[in-house]
Structures are given as C-alpha cells and as structure tokens.
C-alpha positions as CSV (number, residue, x, y, z in Angstrom):
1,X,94.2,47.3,130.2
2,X,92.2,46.5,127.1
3,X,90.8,43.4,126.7
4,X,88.8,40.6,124.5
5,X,87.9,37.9,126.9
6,X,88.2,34.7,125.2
7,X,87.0,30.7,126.5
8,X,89.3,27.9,125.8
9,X,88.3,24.7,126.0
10,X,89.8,21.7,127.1
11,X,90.2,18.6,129.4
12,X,90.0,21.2,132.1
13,X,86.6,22.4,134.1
14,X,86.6,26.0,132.7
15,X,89.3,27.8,131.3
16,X,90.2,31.5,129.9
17,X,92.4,33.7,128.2
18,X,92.3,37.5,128.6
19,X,93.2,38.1,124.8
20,X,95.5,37.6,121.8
21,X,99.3,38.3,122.2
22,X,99.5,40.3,118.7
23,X,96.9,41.9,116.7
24,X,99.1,41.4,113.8
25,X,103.0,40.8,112.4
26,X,104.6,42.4,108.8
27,X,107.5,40.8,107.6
28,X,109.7,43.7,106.7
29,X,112.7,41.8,105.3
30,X,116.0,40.5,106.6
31,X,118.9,42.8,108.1
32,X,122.6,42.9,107.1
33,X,123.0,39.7,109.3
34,X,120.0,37.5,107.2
35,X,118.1,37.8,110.8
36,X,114.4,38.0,109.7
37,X,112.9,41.7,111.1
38,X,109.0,41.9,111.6
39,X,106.7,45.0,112.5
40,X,105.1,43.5,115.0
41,X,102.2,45.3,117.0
42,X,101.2,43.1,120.2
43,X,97.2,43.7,121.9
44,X,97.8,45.8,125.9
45,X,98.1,42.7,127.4
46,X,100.5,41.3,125.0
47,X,102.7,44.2,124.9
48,X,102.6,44.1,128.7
49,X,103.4,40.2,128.9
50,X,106.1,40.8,126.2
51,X,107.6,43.8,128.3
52,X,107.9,41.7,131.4
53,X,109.1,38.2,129.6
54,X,111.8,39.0,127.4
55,X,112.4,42.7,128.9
56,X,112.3,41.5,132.3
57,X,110.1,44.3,132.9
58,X,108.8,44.0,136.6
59,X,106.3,46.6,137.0
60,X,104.2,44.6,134.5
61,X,103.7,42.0,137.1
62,X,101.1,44.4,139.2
63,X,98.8,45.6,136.1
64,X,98.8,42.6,134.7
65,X,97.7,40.7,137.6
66,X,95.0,43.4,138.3
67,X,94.1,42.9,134.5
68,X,93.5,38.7,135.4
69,X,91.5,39.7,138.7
70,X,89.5,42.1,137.4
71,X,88.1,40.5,134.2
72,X,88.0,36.9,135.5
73,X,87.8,36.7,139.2
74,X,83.7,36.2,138.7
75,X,84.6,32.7,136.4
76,X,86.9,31.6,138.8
77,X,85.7,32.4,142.4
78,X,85.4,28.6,143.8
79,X,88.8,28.5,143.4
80,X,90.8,27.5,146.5
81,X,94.0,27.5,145.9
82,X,96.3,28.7,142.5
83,X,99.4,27.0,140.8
84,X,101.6,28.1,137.9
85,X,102.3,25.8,134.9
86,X,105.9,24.7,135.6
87,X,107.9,27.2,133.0
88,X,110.1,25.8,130.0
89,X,112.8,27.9,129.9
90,X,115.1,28.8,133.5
91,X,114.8,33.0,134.2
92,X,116.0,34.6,136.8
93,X,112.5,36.1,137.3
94,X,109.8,33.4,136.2
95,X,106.6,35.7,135.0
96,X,104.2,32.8,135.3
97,X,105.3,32.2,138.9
98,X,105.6,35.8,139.7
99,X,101.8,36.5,138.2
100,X,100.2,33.7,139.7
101,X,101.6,34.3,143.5
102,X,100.3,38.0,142.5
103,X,96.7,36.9,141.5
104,X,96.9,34.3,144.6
105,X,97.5,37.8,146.7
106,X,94.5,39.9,144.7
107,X,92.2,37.0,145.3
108,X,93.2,36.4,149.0
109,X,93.7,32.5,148.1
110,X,96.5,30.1,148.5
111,X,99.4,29.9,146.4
112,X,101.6,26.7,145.8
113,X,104.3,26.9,143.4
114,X,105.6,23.1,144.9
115,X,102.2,21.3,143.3
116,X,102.7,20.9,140.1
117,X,106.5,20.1,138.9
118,X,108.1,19.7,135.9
119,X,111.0,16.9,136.6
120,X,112.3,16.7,133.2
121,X,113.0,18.5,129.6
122,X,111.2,17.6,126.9
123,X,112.3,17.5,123.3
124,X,111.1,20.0,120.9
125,X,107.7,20.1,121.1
126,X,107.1,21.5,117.0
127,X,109.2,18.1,116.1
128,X,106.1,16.4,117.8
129,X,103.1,16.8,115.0
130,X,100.6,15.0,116.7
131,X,99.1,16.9,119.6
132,X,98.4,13.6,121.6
133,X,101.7,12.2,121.9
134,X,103.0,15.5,122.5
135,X,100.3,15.8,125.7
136,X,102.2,12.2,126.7
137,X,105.8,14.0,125.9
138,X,104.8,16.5,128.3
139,X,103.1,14.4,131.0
140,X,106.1,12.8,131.6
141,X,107.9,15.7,132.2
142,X,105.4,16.7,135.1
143,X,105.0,15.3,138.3
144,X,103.0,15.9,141.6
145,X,104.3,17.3,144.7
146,X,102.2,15.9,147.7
147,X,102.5,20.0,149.3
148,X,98.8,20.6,150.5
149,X,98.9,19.6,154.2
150,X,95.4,19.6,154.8
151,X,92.9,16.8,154.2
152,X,90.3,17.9,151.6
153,X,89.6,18.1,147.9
154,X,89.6,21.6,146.3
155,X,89.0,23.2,142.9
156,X,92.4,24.8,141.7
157,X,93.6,27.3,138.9
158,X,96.3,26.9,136.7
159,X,97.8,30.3,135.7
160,X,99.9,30.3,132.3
161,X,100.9,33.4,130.6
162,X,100.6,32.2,127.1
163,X,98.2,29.4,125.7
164,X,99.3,27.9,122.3
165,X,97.3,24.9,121.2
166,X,96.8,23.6,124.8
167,X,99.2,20.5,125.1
168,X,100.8,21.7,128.3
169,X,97.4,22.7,129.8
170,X,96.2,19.4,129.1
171,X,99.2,17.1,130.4
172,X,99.2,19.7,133.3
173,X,95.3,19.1,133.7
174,X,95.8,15.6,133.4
175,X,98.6,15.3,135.8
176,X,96.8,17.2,138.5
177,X,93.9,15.1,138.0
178,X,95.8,12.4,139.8
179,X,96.5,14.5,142.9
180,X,93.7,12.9,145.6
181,X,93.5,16.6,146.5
182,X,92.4,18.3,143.2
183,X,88.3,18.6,142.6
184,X,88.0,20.6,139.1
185,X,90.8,22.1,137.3
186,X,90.5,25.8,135.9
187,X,93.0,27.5,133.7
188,X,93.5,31.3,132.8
189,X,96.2,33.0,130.7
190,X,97.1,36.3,129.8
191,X,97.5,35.9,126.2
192,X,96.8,33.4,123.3
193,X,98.6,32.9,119.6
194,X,96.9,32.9,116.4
C-alpha cells in the first residue's frame, strides 16, 4: 500500500501515523430521507481501514499489518512488547485488537491486550471543548492491568487505527506511564483526520 508517513507528536516517546484517512470529501446533497450523502475518496490505507471497520472486512487485517511493519518497524524496533488502545465502541471483531496482535506476530514481539483497560464510558467527547479536560475524561476511563509477569521495565507501542487530535493517546500515554513496568511509550496508527 501507498503511503505518506507522517510524525505525531505528543506526551509519548515517538509516535507515527502511516497516512491520512481521506484525501478529500464532496458534499453531494441529502437523499429522500434528509440523510446527508458525501463522495468521499479515502488514501489505500484508509480505504483499507474503512473496509475492515465498518465492513468488517477481515482480509484487511494481513495488508494492513504488513503496511505498519514495513514502513515503521525501523522507528520502533526497541520495542518489547505491543498493546492496543482500549476501543470505544463493542464489535464483534475489534480492528485495533486484531492489527496490533498481527503487528505483535510480524515483529516477533509480545502482545498484551490485558495492559491497558478501559473500565468505564466516557461522555461525548465533542461536548468536551477543551482538550485537557477531555485527556482527564478519558484517563479515568482507563486503568492498568498488572499482566506482565516478569520483573523489568520495557519500552511499549501503543497501536491505534485512527489518530484524531490525540486525547486518547495522551490519557493512554499517561496512564501507562504509571505502570512500574513501562520505560518509553511509542504510538503508531494507520490513519489520521484532517
């Protein structure tokens, strides 16, 4: 897949985002039930991420992981182990969890979907203007799971499959930052909005 490599920065050690979910969106107007209909053309990896998301599309999970390994492993290679951001919404199939324990397998590294939790719902986070106190709405919402059995501290990357303005990332970053067991803190999506 295509791709336009892309920092973010953040409270986090070093973090990246393999490229934009759309290229662009044309409002075209609103159908016979007042729903509003868009042309909407998404960049490879977007499409891909879209496709597997809300089409439940499971044969995206392998390229897109292959897409993540191949264009970042060389930023993110003193990882040691790999967590997912908790998801927001319950799916049968969760892509985030799905991609990271695929990148985990790419990158021959642990996996541990029991590290980082989310133990409650948060409101709507657009009702929340200011990005700090929706980074403390969030951290509240996540918790740490005491999972790594081993004594040691090790450097750990956060996969998300879409970065918005980085209020999860943080509260996530922040949160692991507590775990006696977490060194640095890397993050990589898939995609990012405009």
């Amino acid at each position: 897949m295509n791709v336009n490599l892309m920092k973010i920065d953040g409270e986090w050690n070093l973090g990246y985002v393999l490229d934009w979910h759309t290229k662009y969106s044309e409002f075209l107007g609103h159908d016979q039930f007042g729903h509003a209909q868009y042309n909407t053309v998404r960049s490879e990896v977007g499409e891909a991420l879209f496709q597997l998301k809300y089409r439940s599309d499971l044969t995206k999970v392998d390229p897109l992981a292959e897409t993540f390994v191949e264009n970042l492993r060389t930023f993110f290679q003193s990882a040691s182990f790999i967590v997912p951001m908790p998801p927001s919404k319950h799916r049968i199939n969760q892509p985030v969890i799905m991609l990271a324990q695929k990148i985990s397998e790419k990158l021959n590294i642990p996996f541990f979907e029991n590290v980082l939790l989310k133990n409650g719902v948060t409101s709507q986070m657009k009702n929340i203007e200011n990005r700090e106190e929706r980074i403390t709405a969030l951290m509240k919402c996540f918790c740490i799971n005491d999972a790594i059995t081993n004594n040691g501290c090790w450097n750990v990357l956060v996969i998300d499959d879409l970065y918005d303005s980085g209020s999860s990332l943080t509260a996530a970053t922040r949160t692991l930052r507590t775990y006696s067991k977490v060194n640095n803190v890397y993050v990589g999506a898939f995609t990012r909005t405009k």
